[in-house]
C-alpha positions as CSV (number, residue, x, y, z in Angstrom):
1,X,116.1,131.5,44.7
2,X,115.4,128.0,45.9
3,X,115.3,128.0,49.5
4,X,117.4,125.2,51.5
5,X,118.3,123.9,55.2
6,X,121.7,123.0,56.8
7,X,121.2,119.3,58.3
8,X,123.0,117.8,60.8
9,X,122.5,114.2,62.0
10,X,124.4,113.0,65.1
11,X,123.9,109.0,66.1
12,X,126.3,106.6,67.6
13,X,127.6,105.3,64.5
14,X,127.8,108.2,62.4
15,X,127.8,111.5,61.8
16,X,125.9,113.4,58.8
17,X,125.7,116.7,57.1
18,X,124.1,118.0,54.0
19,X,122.0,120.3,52.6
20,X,117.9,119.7,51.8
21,X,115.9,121.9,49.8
22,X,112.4,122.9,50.2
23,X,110.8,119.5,48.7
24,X,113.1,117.8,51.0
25,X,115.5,116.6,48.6
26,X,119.0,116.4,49.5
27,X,121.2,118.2,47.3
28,X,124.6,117.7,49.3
29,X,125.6,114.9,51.7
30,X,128.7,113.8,53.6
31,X,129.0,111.5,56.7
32,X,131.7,109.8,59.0
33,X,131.8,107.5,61.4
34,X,131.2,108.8,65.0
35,X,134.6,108.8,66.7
36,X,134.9,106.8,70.4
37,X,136.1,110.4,72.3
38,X,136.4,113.9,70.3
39,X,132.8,114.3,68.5
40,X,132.3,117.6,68.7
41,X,135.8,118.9,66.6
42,X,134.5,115.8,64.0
43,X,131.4,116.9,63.7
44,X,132.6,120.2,63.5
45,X,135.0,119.6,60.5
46,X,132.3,117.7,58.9
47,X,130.0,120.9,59.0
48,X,132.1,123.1,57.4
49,X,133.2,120.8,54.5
50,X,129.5,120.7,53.9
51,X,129.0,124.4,54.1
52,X,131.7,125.4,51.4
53,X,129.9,123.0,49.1
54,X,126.6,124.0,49.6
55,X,124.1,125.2,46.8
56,X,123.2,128.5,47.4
57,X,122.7,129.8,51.4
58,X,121.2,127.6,53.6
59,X,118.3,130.0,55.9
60,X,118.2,127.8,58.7
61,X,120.3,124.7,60.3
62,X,118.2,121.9,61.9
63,X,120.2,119.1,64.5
64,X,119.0,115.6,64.9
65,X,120.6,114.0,67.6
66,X,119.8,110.9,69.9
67,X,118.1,111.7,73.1
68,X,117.0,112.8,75.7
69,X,117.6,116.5,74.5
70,X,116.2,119.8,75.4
71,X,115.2,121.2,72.6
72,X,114.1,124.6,74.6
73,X,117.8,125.3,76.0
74,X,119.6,123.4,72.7
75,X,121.4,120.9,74.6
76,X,121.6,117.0,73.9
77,X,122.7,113.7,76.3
78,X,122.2,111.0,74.3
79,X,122.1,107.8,76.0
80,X,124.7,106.5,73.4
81,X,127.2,108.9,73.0
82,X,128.5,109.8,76.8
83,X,130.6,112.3,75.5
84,X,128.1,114.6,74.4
85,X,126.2,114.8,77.8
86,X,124.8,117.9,78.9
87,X,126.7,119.2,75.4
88,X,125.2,122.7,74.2
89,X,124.9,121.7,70.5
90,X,122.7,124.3,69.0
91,X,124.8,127.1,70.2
92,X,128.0,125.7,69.2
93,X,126.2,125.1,65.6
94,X,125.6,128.4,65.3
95,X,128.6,130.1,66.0
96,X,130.0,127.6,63.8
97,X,127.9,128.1,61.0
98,X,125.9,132.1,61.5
99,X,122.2,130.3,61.4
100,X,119.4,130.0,63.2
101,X,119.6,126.7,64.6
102,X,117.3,124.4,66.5
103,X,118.5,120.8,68.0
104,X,116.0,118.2,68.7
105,X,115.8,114.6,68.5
106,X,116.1,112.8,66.1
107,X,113.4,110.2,66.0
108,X,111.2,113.2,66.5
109,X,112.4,115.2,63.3
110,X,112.3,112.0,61.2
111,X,108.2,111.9,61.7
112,X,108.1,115.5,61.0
113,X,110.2,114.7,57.3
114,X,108.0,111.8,56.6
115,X,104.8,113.7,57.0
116,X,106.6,116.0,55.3
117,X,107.5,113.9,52.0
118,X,107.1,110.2,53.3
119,X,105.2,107.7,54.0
120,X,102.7,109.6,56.4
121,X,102.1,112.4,53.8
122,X,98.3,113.3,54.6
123,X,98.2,111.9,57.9
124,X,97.4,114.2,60.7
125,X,97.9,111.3,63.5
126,X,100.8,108.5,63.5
127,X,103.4,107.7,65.1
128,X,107.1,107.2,63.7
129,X,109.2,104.4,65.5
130,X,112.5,104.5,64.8
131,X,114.6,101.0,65.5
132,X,118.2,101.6,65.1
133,X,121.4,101.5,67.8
134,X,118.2,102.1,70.2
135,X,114.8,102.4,70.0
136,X,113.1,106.5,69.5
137,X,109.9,107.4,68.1
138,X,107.9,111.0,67.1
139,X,104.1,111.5,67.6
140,X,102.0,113.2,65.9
141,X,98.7,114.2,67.0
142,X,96.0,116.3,65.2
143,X,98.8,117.4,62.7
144,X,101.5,118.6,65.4
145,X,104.6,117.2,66.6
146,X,104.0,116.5,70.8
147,X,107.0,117.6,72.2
148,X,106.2,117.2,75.7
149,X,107.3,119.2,78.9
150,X,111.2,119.2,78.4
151,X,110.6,117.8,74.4
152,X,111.4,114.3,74.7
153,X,107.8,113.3,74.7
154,X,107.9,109.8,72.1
155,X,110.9,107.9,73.7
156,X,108.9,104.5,73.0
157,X,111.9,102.7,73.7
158,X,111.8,103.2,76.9
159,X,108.1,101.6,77.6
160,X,108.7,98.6,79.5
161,X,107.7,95.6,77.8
162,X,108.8,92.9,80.1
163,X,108.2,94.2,84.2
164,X,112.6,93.0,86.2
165,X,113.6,92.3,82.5
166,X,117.4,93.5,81.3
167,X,118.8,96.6,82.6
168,X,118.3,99.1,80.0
169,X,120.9,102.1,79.4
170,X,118.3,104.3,80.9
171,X,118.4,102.8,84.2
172,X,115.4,101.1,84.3
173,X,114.2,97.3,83.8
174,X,112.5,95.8,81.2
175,X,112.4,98.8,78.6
176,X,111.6,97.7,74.5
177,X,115.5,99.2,73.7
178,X,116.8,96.2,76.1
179,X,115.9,93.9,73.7
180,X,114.6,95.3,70.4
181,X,117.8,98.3,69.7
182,X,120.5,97.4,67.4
183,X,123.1,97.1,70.3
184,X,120.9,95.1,72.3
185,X,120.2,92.6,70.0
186,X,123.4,92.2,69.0
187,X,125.4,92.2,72.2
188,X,122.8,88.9,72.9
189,X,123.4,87.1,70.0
190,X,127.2,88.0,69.1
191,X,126.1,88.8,65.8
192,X,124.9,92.1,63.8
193,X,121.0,92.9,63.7
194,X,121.2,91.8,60.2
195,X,122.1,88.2,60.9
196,X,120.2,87.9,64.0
197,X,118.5,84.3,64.2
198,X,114.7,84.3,63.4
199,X,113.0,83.9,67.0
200,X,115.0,87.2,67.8
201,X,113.4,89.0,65.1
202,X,109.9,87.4,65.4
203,X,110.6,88.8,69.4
204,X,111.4,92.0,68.2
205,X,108.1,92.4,66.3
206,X,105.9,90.8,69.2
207,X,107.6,93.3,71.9
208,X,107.1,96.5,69.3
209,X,103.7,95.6,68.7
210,X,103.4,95.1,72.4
211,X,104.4,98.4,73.3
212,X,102.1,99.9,70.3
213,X,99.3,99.0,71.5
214,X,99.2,100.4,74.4
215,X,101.0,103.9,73.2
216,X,97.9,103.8,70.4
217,X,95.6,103.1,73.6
218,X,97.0,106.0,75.2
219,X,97.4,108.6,72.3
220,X,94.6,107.7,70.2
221,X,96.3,106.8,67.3
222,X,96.2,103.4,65.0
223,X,98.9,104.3,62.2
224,X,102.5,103.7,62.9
225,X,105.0,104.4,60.4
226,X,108.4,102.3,61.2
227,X,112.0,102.7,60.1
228,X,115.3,102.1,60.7
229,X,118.2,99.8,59.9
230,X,117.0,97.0,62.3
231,X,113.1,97.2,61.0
232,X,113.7,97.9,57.3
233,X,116.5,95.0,57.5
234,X,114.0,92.1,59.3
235,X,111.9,92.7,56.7
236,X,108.5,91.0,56.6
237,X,108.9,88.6,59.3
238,X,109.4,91.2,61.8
239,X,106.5,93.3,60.1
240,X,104.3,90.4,60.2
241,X,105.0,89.0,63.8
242,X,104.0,92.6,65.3
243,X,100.8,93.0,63.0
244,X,99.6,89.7,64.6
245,X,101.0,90.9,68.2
246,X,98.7,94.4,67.6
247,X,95.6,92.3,66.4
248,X,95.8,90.2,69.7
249,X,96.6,93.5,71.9
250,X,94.6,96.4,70.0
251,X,91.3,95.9,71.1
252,X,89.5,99.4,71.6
253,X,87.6,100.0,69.0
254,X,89.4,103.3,68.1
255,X,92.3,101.1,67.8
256,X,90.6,99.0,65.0
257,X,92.3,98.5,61.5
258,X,95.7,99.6,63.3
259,X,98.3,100.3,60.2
260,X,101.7,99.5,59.9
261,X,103.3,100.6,57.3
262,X,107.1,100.8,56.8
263,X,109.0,104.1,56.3
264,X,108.9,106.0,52.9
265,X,112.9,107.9,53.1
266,X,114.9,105.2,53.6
267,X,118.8,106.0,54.6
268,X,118.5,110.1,53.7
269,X,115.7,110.5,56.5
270,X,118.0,111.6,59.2
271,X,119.2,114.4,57.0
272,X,115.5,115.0,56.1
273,X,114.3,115.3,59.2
274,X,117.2,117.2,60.8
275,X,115.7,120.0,57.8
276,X,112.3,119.8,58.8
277,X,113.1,120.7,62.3
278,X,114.4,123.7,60.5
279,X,111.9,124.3,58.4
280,X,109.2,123.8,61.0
281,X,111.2,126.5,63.5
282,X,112.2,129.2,61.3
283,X,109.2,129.6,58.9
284,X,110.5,131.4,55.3
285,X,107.7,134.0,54.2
């Protein structure tokens, strides 16, 4: 019998469920937008529909979901969706559903389903930077996921790339999500990421590969694997302005020949990922 995971994807503009199998393909998908107030009785619906038509009986559930989170007690505050502050996720998941579930975030479990059956397949250090609504990212050092004390360790988008810059969402000054997230960008332009001007996305990619180098300084590292609907919809320009940024920052020589290299799942890597978290916590003999 083929085995297969229960994903769950939650991000501020939608909502995901579906069901991956063991070579990470996704066999049954369903999404909605993420509702202003009332997530949890959507997401709950959306869950259930998935469930009566999944193939076969899902072992494990895995939950993506915008940070910070804590992974260890199953409970998510994403910076994006107020609502769901403090929220225990995992433990509402599984009384919903009877599985073993595990709730992390989301930028984390996409590098886990890309070095699962992406782009970083064979590589046992990279990061994954993730450019959406905000900005997230997923380490991986010496094979493992870094989780960090209280598992947010990778929240890149909150390195701070320009010292009494904006106000970020966080709190803080300055951070790369002030002015390289989805919202960001567009709340400064008045128009979508898509249509933003060309000097904003030639910033974008001089601020990311800012804030590379110094995490591939700090973490050893000099692959980064980066996705997303605001990367993957710059393009090459963006691409190209941060390999130049890197080649003017990156100058330890265990940073030479830095690689960036766009992401290999495209729009089902949410749903990916959210099953790799599963399939990385509950191990099927």
């Amino acid at each position: 019998m083929t085995v297969c995971y229960l994903a769950i994807d939650v991000g501020s503009a939608k909502l995901a469920a579906g069901v991956v199998d063991e070579n990470g393909e996704v066999l049954v998908r369903d999404r909605i937008s993420t509702p202003e107030r009332d997530v949890w009785p959507a997401l709950s619906r959306l869950i259930k529909r998935v469930q009566v038509t999944a193939p076969g009986d899902p072992v494990a559930c895995g939950i993506g979901c915008g940070g910070p989170a804590n992974p260890l007690e199953g409970t998510v505050s994403p910076l994006h969706i107020p609502s769901l502050d403090g929220f225990q996720l995992a433990a509402e998941v599984q009384l919903l559903t009877g599985l073993p579930t595990i709730v992390d975030n989301n930028s984390k479990a996409v590098a886990l389903a890309e070095a699962w059956c992406g782009a970083a397949v064979g590589l046992s250090d990279f990061v994954y930077i993730s450019m959406g609504t905000g900005v997230g990212a997923g380490i991986v050092s010496r094979g493992r996921l870094l989780d960090g004390n209280h598992g947010n360790a990778g929240h890149f988008g909150h390195i701070v790339v320009e010292p009494d810059g904006r106000p970020c969402l966080c709190g803080g000054k300055g951070c790369v999500e002030a002015y390289c997230g989805g919202k960001a960008i567009e709340e400064e332009t008045g128009r979508p990421p898509q249509r933003a001007p060309q000097g904003i996305v030639e910033r974008t990619g001089i601020l990311i590969g800012r804030a590379l180098a110094s995490l591939g300084a700090i973490c050893d590292l000099n692959t980064a694997v980066i996705g997303g609907s605001v990367a993957i919809g710059f393009g090459e320009p963006f691409f190209g302005a941060l390999r130049a940024e890197l080649e003017q920052r990156a100058k330890l020589s265990f940073l030479r020949g830095f690689t960036v290299v766009p992401a290999g799942l495209g729009q089902l890597a949410p749903l990916v990922g959210a099953a790799a978290l599963a399939r990385r916590s509950v191990p099927v003999r």
